[in-house]
BALOBA-1460 file (C-alpha; in Angstrom, 3 decimals):
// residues 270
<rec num="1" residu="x" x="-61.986" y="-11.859" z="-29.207"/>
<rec num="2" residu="x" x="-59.710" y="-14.923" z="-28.994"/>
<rec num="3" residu="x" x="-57.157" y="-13.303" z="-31.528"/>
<rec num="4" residu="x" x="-56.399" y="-10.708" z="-28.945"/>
<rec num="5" residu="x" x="-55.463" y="-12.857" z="-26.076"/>
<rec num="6" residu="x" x="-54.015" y="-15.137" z="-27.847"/>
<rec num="7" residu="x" x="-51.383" y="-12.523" z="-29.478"/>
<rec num="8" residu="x" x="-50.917" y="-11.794" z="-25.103"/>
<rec num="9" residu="x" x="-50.853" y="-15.086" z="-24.443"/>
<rec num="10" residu="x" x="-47.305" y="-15.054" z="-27.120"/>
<rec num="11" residu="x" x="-45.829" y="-12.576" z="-25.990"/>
<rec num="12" residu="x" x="-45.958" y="-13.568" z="-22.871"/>
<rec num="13" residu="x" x="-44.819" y="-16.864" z="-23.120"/>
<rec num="14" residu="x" x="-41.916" y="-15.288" z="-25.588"/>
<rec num="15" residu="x" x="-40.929" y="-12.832" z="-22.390"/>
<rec num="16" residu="x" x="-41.001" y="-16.141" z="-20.169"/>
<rec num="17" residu="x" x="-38.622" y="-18.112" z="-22.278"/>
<rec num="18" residu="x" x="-36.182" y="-14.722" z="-22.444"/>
<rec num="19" residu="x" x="-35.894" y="-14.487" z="-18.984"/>
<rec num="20" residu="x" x="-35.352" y="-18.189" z="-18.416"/>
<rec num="21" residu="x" x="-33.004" y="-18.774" z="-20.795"/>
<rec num="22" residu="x" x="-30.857" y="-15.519" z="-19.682"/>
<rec num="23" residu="x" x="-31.164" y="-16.727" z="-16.364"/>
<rec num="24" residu="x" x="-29.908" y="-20.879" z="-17.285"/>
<rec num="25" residu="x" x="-27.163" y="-18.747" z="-19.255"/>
<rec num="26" residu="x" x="-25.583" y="-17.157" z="-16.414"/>
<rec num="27" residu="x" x="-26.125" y="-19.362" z="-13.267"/>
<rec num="28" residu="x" x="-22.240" y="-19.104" z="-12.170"/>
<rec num="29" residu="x" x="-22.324" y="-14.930" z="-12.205"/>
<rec num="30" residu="x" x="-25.817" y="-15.081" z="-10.219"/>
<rec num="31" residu="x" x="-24.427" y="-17.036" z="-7.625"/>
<rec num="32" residu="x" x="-20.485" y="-15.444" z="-7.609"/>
<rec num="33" residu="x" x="-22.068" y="-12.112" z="-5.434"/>
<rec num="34" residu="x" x="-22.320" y="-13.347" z="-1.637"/>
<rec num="35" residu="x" x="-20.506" y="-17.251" z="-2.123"/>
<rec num="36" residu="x" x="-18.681" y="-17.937" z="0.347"/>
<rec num="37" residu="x" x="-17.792" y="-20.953" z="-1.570"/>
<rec num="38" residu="x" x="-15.304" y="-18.884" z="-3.286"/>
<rec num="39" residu="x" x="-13.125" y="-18.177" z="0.063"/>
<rec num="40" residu="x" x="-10.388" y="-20.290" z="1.106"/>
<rec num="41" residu="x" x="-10.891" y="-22.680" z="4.085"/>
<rec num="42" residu="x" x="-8.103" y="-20.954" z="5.853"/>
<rec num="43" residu="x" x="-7.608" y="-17.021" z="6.344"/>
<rec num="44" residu="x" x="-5.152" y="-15.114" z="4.472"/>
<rec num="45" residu="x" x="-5.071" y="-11.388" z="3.355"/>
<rec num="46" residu="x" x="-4.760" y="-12.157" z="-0.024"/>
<rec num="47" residu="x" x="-7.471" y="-13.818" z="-2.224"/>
<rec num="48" residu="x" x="-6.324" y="-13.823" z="-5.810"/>
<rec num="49" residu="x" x="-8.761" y="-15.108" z="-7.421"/>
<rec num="50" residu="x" x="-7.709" y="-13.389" z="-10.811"/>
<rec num="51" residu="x" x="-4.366" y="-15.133" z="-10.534"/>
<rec num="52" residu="x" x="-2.285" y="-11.729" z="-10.885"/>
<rec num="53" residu="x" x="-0.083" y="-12.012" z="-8.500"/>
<rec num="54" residu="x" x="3.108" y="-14.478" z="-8.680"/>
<rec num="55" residu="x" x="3.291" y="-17.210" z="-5.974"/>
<rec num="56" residu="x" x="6.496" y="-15.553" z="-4.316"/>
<rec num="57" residu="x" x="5.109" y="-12.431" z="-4.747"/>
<rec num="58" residu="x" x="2.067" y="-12.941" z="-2.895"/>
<rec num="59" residu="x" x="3.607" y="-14.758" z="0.142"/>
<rec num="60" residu="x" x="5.613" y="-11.992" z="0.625"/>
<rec num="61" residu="x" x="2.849" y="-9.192" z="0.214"/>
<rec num="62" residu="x" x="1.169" y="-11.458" z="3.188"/>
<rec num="63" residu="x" x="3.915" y="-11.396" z="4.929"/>
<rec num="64" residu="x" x="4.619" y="-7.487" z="5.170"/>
<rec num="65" residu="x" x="0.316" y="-7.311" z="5.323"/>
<rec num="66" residu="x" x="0.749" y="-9.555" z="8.495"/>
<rec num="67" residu="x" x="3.452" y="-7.409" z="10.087"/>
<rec num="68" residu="x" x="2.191" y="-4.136" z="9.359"/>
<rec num="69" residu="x" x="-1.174" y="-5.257" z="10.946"/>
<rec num="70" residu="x" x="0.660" y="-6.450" z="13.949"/>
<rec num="71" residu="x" x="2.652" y="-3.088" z="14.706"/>
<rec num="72" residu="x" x="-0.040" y="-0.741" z="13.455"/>
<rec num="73" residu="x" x="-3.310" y="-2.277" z="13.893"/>
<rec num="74" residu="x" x="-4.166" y="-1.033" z="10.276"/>
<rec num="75" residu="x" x="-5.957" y="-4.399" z="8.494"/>
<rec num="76" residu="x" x="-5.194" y="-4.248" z="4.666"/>
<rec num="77" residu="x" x="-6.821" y="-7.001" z="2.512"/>
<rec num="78" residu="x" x="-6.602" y="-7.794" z="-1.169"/>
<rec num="79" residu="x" x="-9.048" y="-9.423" z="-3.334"/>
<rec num="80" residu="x" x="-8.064" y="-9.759" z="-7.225"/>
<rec num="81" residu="x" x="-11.351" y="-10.981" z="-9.176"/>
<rec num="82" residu="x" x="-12.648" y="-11.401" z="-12.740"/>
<rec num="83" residu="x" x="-15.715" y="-13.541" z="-13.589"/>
<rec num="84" residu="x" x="-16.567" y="-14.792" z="-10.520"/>
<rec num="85" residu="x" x="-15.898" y="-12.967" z="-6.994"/>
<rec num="86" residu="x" x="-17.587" y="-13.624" z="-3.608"/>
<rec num="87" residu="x" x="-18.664" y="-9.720" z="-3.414"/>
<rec num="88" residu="x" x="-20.041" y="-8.719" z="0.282"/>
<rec num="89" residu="x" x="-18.734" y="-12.246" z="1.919"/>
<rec num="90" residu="x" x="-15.263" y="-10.801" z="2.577"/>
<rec num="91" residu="x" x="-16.375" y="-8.466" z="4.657"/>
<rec num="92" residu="x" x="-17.755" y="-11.326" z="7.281"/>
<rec num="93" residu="x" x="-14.324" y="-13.610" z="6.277"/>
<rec num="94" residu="x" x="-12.011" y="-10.969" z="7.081"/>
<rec num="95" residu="x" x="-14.257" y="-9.050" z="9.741"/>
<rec num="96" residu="x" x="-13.252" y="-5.794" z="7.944"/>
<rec num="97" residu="x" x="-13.820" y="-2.438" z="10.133"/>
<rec num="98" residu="x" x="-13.592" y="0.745" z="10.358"/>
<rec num="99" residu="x" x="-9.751" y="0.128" z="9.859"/>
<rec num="100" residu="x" x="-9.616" y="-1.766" z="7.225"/>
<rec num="101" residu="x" x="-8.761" y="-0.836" z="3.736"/>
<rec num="102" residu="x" x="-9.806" y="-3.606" z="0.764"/>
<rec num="103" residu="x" x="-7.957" y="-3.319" z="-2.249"/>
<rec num="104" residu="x" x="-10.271" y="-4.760" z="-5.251"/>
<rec num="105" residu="x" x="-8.414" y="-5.387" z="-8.458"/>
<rec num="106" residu="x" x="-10.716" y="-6.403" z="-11.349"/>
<rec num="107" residu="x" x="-9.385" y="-5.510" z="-14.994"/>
<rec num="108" residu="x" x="-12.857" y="-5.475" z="-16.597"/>
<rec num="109" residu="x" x="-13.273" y="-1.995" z="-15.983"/>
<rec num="110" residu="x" x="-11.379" y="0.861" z="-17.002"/>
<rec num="111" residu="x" x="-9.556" y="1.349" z="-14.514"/>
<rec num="112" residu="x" x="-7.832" y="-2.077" z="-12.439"/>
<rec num="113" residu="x" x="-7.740" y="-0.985" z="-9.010"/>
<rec num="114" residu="x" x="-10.873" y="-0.169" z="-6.381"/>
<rec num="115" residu="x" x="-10.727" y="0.574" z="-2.702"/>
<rec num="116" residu="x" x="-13.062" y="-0.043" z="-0.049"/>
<rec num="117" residu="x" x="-11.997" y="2.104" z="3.082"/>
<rec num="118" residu="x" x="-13.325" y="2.521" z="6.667"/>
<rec num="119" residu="x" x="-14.447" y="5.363" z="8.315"/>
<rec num="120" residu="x" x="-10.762" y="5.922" z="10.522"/>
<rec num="121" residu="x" x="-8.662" y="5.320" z="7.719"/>
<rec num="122" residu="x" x="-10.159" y="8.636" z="6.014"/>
<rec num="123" residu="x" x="-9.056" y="11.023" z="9.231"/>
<rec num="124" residu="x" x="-5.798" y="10.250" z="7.771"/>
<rec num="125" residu="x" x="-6.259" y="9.400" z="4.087"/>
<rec num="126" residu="x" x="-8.975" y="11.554" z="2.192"/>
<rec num="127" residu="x" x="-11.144" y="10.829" z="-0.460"/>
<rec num="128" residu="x" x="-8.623" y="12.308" z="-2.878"/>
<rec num="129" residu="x" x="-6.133" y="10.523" z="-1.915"/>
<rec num="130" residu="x" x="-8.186" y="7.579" z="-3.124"/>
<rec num="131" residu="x" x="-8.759" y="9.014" z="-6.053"/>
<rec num="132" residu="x" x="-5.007" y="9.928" z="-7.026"/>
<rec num="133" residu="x" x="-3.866" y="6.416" z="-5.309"/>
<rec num="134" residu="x" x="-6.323" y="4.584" z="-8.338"/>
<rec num="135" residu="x" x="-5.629" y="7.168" z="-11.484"/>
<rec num="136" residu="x" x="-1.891" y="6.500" z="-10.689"/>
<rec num="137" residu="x" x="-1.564" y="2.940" z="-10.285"/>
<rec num="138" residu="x" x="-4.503" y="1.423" z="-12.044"/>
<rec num="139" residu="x" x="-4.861" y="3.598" z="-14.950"/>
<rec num="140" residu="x" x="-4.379" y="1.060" z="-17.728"/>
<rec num="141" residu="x" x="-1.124" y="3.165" z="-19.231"/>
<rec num="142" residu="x" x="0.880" y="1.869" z="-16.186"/>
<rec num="143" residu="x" x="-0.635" y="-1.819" z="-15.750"/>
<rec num="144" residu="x" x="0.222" y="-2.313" z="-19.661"/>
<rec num="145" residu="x" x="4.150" y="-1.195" z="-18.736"/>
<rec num="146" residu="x" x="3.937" y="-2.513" z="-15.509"/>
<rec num="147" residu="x" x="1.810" y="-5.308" z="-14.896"/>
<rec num="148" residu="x" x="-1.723" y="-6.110" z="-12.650"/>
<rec num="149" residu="x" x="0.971" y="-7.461" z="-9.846"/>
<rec num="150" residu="x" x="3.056" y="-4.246" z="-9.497"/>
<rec num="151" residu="x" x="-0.018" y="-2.153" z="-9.877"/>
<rec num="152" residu="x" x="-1.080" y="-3.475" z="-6.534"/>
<rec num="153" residu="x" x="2.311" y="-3.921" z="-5.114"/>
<rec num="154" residu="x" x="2.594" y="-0.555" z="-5.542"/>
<rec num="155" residu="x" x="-0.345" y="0.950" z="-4.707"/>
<rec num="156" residu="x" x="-0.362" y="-1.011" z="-1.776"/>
<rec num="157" residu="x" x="3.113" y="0.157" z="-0.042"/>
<rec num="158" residu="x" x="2.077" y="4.050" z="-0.982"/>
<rec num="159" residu="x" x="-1.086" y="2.996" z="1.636"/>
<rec num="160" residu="x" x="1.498" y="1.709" z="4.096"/>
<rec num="161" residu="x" x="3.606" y="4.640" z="3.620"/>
<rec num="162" residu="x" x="1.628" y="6.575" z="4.587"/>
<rec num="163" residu="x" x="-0.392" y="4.970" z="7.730"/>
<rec num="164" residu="x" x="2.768" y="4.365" z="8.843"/>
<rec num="165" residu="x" x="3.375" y="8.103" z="9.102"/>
<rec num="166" residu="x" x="0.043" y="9.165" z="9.895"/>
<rec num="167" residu="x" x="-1.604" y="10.294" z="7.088"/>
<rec num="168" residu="x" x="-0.994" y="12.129" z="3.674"/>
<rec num="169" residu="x" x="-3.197" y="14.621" z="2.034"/>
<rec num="170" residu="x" x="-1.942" y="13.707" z="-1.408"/>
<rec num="171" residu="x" x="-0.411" y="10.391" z="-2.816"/>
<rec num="172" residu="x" x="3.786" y="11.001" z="-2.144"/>
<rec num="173" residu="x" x="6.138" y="10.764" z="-5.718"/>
<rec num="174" residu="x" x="6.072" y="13.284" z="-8.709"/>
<rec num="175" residu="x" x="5.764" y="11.014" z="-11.839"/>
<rec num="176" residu="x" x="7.313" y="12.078" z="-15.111"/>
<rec num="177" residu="x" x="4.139" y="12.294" z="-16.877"/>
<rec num="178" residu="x" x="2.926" y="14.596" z="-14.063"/>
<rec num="179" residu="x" x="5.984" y="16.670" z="-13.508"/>
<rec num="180" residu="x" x="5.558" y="17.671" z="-17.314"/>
<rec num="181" residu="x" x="2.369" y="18.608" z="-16.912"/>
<rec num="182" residu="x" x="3.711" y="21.116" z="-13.945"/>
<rec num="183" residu="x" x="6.549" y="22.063" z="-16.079"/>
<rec num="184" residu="x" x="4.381" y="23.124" z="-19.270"/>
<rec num="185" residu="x" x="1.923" y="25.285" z="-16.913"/>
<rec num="186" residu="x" x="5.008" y="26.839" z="-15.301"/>
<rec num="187" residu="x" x="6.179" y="27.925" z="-19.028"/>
<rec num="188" residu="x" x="2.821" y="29.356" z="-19.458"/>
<rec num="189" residu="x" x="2.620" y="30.873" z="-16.554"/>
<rec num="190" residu="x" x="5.874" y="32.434" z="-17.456"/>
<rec num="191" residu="x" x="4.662" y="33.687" z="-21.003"/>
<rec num="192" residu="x" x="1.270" y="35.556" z="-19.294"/>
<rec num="193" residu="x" x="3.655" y="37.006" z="-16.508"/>
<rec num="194" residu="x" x="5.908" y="38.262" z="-20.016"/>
<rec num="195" residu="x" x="3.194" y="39.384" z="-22.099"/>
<rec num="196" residu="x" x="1.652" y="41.217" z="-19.124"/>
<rec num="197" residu="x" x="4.611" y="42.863" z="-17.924"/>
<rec num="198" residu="x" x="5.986" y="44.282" z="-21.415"/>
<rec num="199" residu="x" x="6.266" y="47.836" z="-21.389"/>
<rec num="200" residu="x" x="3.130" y="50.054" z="-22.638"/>
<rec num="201" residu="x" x="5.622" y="53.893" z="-22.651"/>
<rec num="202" residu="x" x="8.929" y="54.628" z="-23.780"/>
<rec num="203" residu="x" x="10.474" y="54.992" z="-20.953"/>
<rec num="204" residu="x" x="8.844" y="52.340" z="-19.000"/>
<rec num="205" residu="x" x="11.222" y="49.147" z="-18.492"/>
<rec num="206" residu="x" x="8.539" y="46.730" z="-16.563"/>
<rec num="207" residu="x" x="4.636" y="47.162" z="-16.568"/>
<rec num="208" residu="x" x="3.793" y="46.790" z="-13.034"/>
<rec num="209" residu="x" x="0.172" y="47.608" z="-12.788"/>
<rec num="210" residu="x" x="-0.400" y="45.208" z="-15.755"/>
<rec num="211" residu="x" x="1.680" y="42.346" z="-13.951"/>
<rec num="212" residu="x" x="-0.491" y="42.549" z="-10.835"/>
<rec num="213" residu="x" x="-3.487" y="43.248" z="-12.394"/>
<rec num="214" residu="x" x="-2.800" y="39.332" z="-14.300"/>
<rec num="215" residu="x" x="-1.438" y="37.706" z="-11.339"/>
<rec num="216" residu="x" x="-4.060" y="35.928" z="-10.698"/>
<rec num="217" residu="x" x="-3.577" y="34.166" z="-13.640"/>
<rec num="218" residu="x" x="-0.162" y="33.632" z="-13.957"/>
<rec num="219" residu="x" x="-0.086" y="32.906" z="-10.532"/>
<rec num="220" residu="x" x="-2.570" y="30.074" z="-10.485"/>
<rec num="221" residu="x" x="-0.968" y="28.599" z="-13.397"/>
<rec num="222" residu="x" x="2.912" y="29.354" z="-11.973"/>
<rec num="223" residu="x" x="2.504" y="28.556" z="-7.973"/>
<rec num="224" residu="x" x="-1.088" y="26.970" z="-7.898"/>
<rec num="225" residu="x" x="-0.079" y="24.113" z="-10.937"/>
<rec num="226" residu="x" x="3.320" y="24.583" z="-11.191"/>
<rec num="227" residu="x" x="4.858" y="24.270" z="-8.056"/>
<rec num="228" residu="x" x="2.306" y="23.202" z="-5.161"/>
<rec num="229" residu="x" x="1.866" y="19.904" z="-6.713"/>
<rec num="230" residu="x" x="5.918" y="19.583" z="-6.761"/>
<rec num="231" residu="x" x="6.813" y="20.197" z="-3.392"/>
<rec num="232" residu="x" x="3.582" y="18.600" z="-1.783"/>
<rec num="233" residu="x" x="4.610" y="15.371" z="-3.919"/>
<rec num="234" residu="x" x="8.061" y="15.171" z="-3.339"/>
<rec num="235" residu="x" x="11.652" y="16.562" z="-1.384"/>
<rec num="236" residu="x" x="13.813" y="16.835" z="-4.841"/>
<rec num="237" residu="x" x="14.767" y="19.928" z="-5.803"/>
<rec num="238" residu="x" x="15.569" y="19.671" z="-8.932"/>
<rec num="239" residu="x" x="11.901" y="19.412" z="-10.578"/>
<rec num="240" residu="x" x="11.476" y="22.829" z="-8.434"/>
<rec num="241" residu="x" x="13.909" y="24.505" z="-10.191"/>
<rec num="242" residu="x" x="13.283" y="23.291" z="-13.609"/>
<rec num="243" residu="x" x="9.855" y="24.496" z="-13.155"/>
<rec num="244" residu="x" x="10.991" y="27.610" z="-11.860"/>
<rec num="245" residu="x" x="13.561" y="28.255" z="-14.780"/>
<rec num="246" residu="x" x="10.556" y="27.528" z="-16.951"/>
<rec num="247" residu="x" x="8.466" y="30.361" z="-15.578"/>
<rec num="248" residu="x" x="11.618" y="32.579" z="-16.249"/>
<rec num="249" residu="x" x="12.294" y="31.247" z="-19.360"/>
<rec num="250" residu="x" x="8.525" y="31.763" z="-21.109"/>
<rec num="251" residu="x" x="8.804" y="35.152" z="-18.906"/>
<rec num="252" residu="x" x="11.777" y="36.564" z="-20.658"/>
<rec num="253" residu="x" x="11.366" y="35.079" z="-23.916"/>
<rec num="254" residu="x" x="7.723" y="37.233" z="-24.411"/>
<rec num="255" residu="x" x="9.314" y="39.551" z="-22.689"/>
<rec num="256" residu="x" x="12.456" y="40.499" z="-24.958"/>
<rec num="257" residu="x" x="11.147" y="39.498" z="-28.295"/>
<rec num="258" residu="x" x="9.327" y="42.713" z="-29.010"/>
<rec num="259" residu="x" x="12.473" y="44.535" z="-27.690"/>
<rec num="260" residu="x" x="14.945" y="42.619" z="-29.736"/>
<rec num="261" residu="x" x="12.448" y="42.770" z="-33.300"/>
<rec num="262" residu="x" x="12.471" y="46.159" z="-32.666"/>
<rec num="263" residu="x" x="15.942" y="46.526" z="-32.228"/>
<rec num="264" residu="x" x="16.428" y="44.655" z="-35.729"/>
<rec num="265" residu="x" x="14.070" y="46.551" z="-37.332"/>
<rec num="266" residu="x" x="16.045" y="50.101" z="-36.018"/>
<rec num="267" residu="x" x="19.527" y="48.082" z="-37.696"/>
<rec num="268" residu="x" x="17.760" y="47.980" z="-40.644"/>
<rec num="269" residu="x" x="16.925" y="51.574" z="-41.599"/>
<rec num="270" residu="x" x="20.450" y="52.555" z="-40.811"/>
């Protein structure tokens, strides 16, 4: 009888020292959530405690914080963390409201940037926009070319942008990497519209039935892909009509390929 409790009696005294010594190990990250020990004595919109941004850089981020704050009566905080952060205590320090937007940057995680945004601030700014705003700027692609500090600086004035103007539905600027992507479903589109549209009878020149019966597709891909998220991101013209000579381009080159092989092939017998 004593074999069995004492075999208990181990294993919980083995669970005891676990959870002790796991506990001892990490006192500082226990104690980082909620410590307002980690805030500065005086106020400022910027607590870096992740040292990413440069000295000169962050005096003047507080200074354009400051003014926009003043002439808008939007409240935009940043708080860079790593190890230690003081988590929920900001929100008492800085008395953030339903107009207030926190920034988090903490590169542990995939991606660098986080945003914690009130309730007013998404009449203007929806949850996609969020979403865009970090895969843009805190993917870690562009903080390896760019930098943690730019990351924010950047991310930060597209926020400005557009509370100064009241509102965007999507995050304004057509990057290269995403203006390729618009430019390669514009070339597909193109070849569907081609393939669909090649004549079925000899002396049919276009296949109209077959073209409208595939728009949906080609359309999608074409107007949908290919050109809403151009001239929703940005005023230039010129990625329009590159996308637009793509379409016309995959279009004709499905299009006249059977026409010209056969055209070869006629040469040929003569």
């Amino acid at each position: 009888m004593s074999h069995p409790f004492f075999r208990r009696f181990l294993l919980l005294f083995i669970s005891c020292c676990f959870g002790l010594t796991a506990w001892l190990s990490h006192p500082l990250q226990a104690q980082a959530y909620d410590d307002p020990s980690l805030l500065p004595q005086e106020e400022t919109p910027i607590i870096d405690l992740a040292n990413f941004l440069p000295k000169l850089q962050e005096e003047s981020l507080i200074e354009d914080i400051e003014e926009f704050e003043a002439e808008t009566g939007w409240k935009l905080r940043i708080l860079t963390q790593y190890d230690q952060t003081p988590g929920r205590a900001v929100k008492n320090y800085w008395g953030l409201n339903d107009q207030s937007v926190l920034l988090v940057a903490d590169a542990r995680g995939g991606n660098l940037l986080a945003f914690n945004v009130g309730d007013d601030v998404y009449d203007v700014l929806p949850r996609t926009f969020w979403v865009e705003l970090q895969t843009r700027f805190g993917n870690m692609y562009y903080v390896r070319e760019n930098g943690e500090n730019n990351a924010i600086a950047q991310s930060l004035d597209t926020v400005k942008g557009c509370l100064a103007k009241g509102g965007c539905s999507v995050v304004p600027g057509l990057p290269r990497e995403q203006w390729i992507l618009t430019l390669i479903t514009s070339v597909v589109g193109g070849v569907v519209f081609g393939l669909a549209a090649r004549p079925r009878k000899e002396d049919q020149v276009i296949a109209w039935q077959w073209a409208l019966i595939f728009s949906p597709l080609w359309g999608i891909l074409f107007i949908a892909f290919g050109i809403g998220p151009v001239v929703t991101r940005t005023a230039d013209w010129l990625p329009l009509l590159r996308n637009v000579l793509g379409f016309m381009l995959g279009a004709l080159v499905v299009y006249l390929t059977p026409i010209i092989n056969e055209s070869a092939r006629s040469e040929g017998k003569t």
